[in-house]
N, C-alpha and C positions, 0 to 999 in steps of 0.2 A: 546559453547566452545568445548566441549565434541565431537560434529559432527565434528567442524572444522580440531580439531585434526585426529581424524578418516580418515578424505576427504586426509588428509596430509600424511597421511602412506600408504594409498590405493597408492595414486599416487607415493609415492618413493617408491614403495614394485615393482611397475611394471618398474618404471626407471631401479631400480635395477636388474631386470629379464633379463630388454633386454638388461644392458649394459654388466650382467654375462656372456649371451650367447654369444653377439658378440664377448665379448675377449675371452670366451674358445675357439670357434670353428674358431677362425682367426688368432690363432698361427701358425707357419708357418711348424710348424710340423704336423698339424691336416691333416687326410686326409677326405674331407668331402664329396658330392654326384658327384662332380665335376671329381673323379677318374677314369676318362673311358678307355675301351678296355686293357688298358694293367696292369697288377696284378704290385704292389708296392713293390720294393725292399724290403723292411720291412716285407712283408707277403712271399714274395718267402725264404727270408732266413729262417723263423720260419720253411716253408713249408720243407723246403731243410733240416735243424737242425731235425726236428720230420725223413723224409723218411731217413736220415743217422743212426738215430739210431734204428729204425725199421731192419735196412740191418744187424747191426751190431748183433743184436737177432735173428735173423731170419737164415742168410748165414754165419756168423761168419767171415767176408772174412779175409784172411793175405797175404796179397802181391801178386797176381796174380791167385789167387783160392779161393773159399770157401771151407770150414773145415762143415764137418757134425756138427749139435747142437744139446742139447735138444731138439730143437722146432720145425725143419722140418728133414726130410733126406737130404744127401748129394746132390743124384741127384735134389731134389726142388732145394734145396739152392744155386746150380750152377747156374739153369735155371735163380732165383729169382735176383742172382748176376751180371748174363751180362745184362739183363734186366735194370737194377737200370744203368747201366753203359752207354746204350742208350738212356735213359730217361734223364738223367745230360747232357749229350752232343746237345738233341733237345731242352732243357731249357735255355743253353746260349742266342741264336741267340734271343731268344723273349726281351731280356733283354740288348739288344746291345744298345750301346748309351744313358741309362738310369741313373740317378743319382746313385752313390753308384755303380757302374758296375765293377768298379776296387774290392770293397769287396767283391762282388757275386764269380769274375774270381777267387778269391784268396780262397775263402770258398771250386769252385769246386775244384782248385788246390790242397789243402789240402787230400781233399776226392781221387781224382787223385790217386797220392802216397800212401796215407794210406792203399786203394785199390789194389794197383798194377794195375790201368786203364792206359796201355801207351796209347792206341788210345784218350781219354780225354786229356791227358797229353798233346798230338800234338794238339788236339783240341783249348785247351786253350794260348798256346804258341801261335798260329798265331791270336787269339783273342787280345791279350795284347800284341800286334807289336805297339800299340799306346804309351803306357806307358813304352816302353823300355829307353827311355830318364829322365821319372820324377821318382823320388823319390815318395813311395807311398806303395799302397798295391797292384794296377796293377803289378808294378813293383818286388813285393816281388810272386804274382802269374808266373808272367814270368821266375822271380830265380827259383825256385821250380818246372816248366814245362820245362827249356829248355834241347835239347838235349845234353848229355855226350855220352862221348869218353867208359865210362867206362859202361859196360854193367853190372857189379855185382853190384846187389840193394845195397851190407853194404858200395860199395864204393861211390854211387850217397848218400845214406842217409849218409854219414861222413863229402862229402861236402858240403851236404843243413846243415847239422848240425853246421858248421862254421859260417852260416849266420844267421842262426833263433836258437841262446841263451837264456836261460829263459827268462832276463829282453825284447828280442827282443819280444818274443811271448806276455809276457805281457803287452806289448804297442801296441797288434795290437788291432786296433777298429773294430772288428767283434766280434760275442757269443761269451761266454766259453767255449761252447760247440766244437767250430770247434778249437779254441786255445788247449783241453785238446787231441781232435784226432792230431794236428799236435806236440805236445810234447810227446804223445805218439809213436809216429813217429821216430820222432829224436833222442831221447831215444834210441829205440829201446828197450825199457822195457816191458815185454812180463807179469808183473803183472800189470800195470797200463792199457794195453791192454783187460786183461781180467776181470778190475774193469769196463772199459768203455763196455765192453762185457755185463757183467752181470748187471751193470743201464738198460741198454739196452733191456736184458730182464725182466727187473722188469717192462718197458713200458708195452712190451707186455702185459705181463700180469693185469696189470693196465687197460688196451684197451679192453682185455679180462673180465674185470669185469665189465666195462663202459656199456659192452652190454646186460650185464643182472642188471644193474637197472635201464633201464627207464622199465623192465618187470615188477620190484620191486615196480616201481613208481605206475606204472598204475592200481597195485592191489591195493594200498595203498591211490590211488586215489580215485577210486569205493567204498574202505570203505568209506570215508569221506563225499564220495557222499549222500552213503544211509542213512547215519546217519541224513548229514540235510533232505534228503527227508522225512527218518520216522519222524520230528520234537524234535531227541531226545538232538536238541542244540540250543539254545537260544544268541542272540544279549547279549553282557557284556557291549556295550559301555554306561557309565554314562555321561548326558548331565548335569553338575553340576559342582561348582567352580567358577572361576571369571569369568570376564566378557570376551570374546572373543575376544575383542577388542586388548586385552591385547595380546592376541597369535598371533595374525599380526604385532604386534610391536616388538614383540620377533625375530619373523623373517625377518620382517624385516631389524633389527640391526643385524642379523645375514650373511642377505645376504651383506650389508655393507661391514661386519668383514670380510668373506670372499672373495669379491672383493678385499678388502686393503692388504689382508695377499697375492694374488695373484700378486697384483702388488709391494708388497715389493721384492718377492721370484724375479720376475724379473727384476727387480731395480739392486738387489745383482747381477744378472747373468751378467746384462748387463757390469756394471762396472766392474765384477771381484772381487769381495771383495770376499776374502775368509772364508766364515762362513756355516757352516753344513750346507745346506736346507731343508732336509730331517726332521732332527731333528727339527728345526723351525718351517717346518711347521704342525707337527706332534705336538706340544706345542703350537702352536697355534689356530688348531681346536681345541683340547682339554679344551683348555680357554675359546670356546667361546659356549661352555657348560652352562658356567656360569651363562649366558643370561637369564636364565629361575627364577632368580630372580630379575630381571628387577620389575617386580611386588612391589616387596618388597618395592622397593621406594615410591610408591603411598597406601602403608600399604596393600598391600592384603596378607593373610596369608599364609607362606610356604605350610596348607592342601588345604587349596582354588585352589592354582597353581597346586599340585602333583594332585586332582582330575580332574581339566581341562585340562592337559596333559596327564593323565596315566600314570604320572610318579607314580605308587606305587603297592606294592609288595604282594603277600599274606603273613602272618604271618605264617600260619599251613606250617610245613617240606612239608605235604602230597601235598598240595595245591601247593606250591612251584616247586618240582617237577612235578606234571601234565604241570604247565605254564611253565615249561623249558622244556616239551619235546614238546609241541605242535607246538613249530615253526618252529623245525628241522625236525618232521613228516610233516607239512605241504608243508615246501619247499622239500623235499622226493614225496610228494606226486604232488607236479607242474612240475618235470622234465619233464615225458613224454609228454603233454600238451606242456609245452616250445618247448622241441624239436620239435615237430609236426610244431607248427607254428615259428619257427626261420627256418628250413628246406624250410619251404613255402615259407618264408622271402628271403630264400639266394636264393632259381630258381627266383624270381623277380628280385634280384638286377643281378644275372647273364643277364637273358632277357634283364635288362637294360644297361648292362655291366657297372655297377658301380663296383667299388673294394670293397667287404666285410672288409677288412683287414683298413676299415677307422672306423668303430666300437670297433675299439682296441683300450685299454685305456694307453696311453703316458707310463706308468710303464712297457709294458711287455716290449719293446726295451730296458729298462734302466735295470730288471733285467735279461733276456737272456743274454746281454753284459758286464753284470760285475762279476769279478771274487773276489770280497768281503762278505763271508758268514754275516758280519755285515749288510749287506743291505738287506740280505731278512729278517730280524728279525724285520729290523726298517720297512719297509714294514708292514710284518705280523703281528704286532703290530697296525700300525696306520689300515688298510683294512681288519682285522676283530676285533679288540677292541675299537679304536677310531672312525672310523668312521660311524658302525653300533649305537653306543650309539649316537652320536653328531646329525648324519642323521634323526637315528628316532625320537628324542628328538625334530629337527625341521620341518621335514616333516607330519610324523606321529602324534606328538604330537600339533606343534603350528598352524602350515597350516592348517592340517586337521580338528584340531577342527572348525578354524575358517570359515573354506568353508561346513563345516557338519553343521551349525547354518544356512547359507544357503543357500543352495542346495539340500539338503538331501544325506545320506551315500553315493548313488551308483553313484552319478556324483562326490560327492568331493572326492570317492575313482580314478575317472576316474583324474580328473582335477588333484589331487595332483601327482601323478599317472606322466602324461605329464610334469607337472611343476620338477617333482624331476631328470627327464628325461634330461630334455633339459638343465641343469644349468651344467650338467656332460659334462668331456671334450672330449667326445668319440666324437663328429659333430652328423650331421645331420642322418647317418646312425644307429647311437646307441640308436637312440630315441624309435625306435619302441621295442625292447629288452630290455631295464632300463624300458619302460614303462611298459612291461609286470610284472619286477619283483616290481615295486612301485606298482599296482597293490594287490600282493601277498600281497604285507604290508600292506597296506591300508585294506585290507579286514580283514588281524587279528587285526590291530588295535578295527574296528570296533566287530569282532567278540569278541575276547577277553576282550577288554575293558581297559587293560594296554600296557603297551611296549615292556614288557619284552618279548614277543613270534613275537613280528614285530623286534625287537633288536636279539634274537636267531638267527631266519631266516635269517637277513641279514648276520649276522658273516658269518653261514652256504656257503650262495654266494659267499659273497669272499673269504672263508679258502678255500673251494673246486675248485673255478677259478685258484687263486693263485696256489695250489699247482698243479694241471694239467699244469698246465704255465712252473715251476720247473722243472714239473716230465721230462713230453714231450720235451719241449722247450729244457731246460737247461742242466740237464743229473742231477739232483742232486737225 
């Protein structure tokens, strides 16, 4: 009976795998290996959002000059400014006829003005001869490019001001980021200018710190190196608690919960029903936590389970602290290594002319584009609290056990590793990168022997993605 059951979850655990994957990476959003030759609206605007505020730190520009800054001299900052202004002009043409091309026209149009680039300006105007008829954001690109009568900039910005209103600017569907330069614009507010100035150089310097810690990493690597070499750190993981049986079924019901809660979340969109999704589905992982007393039903005991997952803690302050700092050194100590081989990663998908920009996870378009500080909270909430605990709890915890009974450590670190990969809704391209960092976890798990340093690390991941996403992307 005991087998039959077992033979029963083996085979829905794998149903479930591949029906996960198909529906993440078949959304019509996903962009997957299929991406070729030409880079995806979605990653040119990120692309376009980061080089705008780079310009703004850098040449400081205001209307037809750049202003000397902290950060370079005048004469760079000139050179650096026409430059950026022939660059935005050979970027068009690649992206002609492309979905979303009317947002792109409208994003440079912004930049245009904000700049003082009239050759852009004409640029884009005979670009958007298409959309002079519809109603749109082509169309709101061509308002804002076309020639005036009136050569004095306070009188073309009084007119564009008529058309683009606050409620107008905040109903356009592009970043925040290009809405907060084109209301600075129209404005004509010369502190909100020099707020979006100084984000701007907060980048910088953020970009500026970026490159000195993977130096950071790579020393911090080599300790950890030497230390397993000299043997001065020992395997933690306890092969002990219920039966492992038990941890496939856990996850199993887990991958379940999570197909259901995905196709609830799309049920709701489809129809319209207007209810949080965010929120739902952010209380819904968190539910399905729960899972890891599934046990309890068949009597096995709350320690039995916490030893066969890892779910438990040291007691000793001291003890506590070393296992809360080891997963944030750890992952400290993978940057460099990461980047080495993601670096490697991207000259192959270029070679192959795949679009990198399909390895992006659905959130960063959702938060570059919205101008509600409650969403990054509900975010940063579920991508480093929620999902680090729920994730390792079944990856780390139930899968792994169950594939460590076996396999042995260094494949079910490899296997779980792949599996934790592929169930994400980055596509085909994000596999190779989620595997690396499942990888990272799996290896503390084993090494450590609890969660709490594979659950560290991963917060780690996302608080630091996420907020590079913010910093750069968004302008927050």
């Amino acid at each position: 009976m005991r087998f039959k059951r077992s033979l029963i979850f083996k085979v829905l655990t794998l149903l479930l795998l591949a029906t996960t994957v198909v529906t993440s990476w078949s959304k019509p959003d996903r962009l997957n290996a299929d991406s070729k030759k030409q880079p995806s609206i979605a990653q040119e605007e990120n692309a376009l959002a980061l080089q705008s505020r780079l310009m703004l730190g850098l040449a400081s520009p205001r209307e037809g000059k750049a202003r000397a800054s902290g950060a370079v001299p005048l004469e760079l900052a000139n050179q650096v400014y026409h430059t950026f202004e022939d660059g935005l002009i050979d970027g068009i043409a690649v992206f002609r006829g492309s979905p979303r091309f009317d947002a792109l026209l409208l994003e440079h149009a912004i930049l245009a003005r904000y700049f003082g680039y009239e050759k852009l300006c004409k640029k884009i105007f005979v670009e958007s001869e298409a959309f002079a008829q519809k109603a749109g954001l082509g169309k709101f690109a061509r308002d804002l490019c076309r020639p005036r009568k009136e050569a004095d900039a306070n009188s073309i910005r009084d007119e564009i001001s008529a058309t683009f209103d606050t409620e107008t600017i905040k109903e356009l569907r592009i970043p925040s980021w290009f809405k907060d330069v084109l209301s600075a614009y129209v404005r004509n507010d010369d502190a909100q200018r020099d707020r979006l100035e100084s984000n701007a150089s907060r980048s910088i310097k953020l970009m500026g710190l970026a490159v000195l810690i993977p130096l950071f990493s790579g020393f911090v690597f080599v300790l950890l190196l030497f230390t397993f070499i000299l043997g001065r750190t020992s395997r933690k993981y306890l092969d002990a608690g219920m039966s492992t049986d038990f941890c496939l079924e856990i996850f199993c019901i887990y991958l379940a919960g999570m197909l259901l809660v995905s196709q609830i979340v799309s049920l709701l969109q489809y129809f319209e029903i207007k209810i949080p999704l965010l929120p739902l589905s952010l209380v819904s992982i968190a539910v399905l936590s729960l899972l890891i007393f599934w046990p309890r039903w068949y009597g096995v005991s709350f320690n039995d389970i916490s030893v066969r997952l890892g779910f438990r803690f040291p007691r000793r302050i001291s003890e506590l602290l070393k296992e809360s700092i080891v997963g944030p050194v750890t992952y400290v100590a993978c940057i460099l290594p990461f980047l080495i081989a993601l670096s490697l990663y991207a000259l192959v998908l270029m070679y192959l002319e795949v679009d990198p920009a399909g390895g992006a996870h659905p959130v960063v378009p959702l938060l570059t584009r919205s101008t509600n500080p409650s969403l990054f909270y509900l975010i940063f909430v579920m991508a480093v609290i929620t999902a680090p605990f729920v994730e390792e709890l079944m990856f780390r915890g139930a899968l792994y056990s169950w594939l460590r009974e076996r396999m042995g450590a260094s494949l079910a670190i490899f296997v779980s590793a792949v599996i934790f990969a592929i169930i994400h809704p980055q596509g085909a391209i994000g596999v190779f990168p989620l595997t690396l960092i499942g990888m990272m976890l799996g290896f503390l798990r084993e090494w450590r022997g609890s969660l709490l340093a594979p659950m560290l690390a991963h917060a780690c991941v996302n608080g630091v993605t996420l907020t590079l996403v913010v910093t750069l992307l968004k302008g927050g």
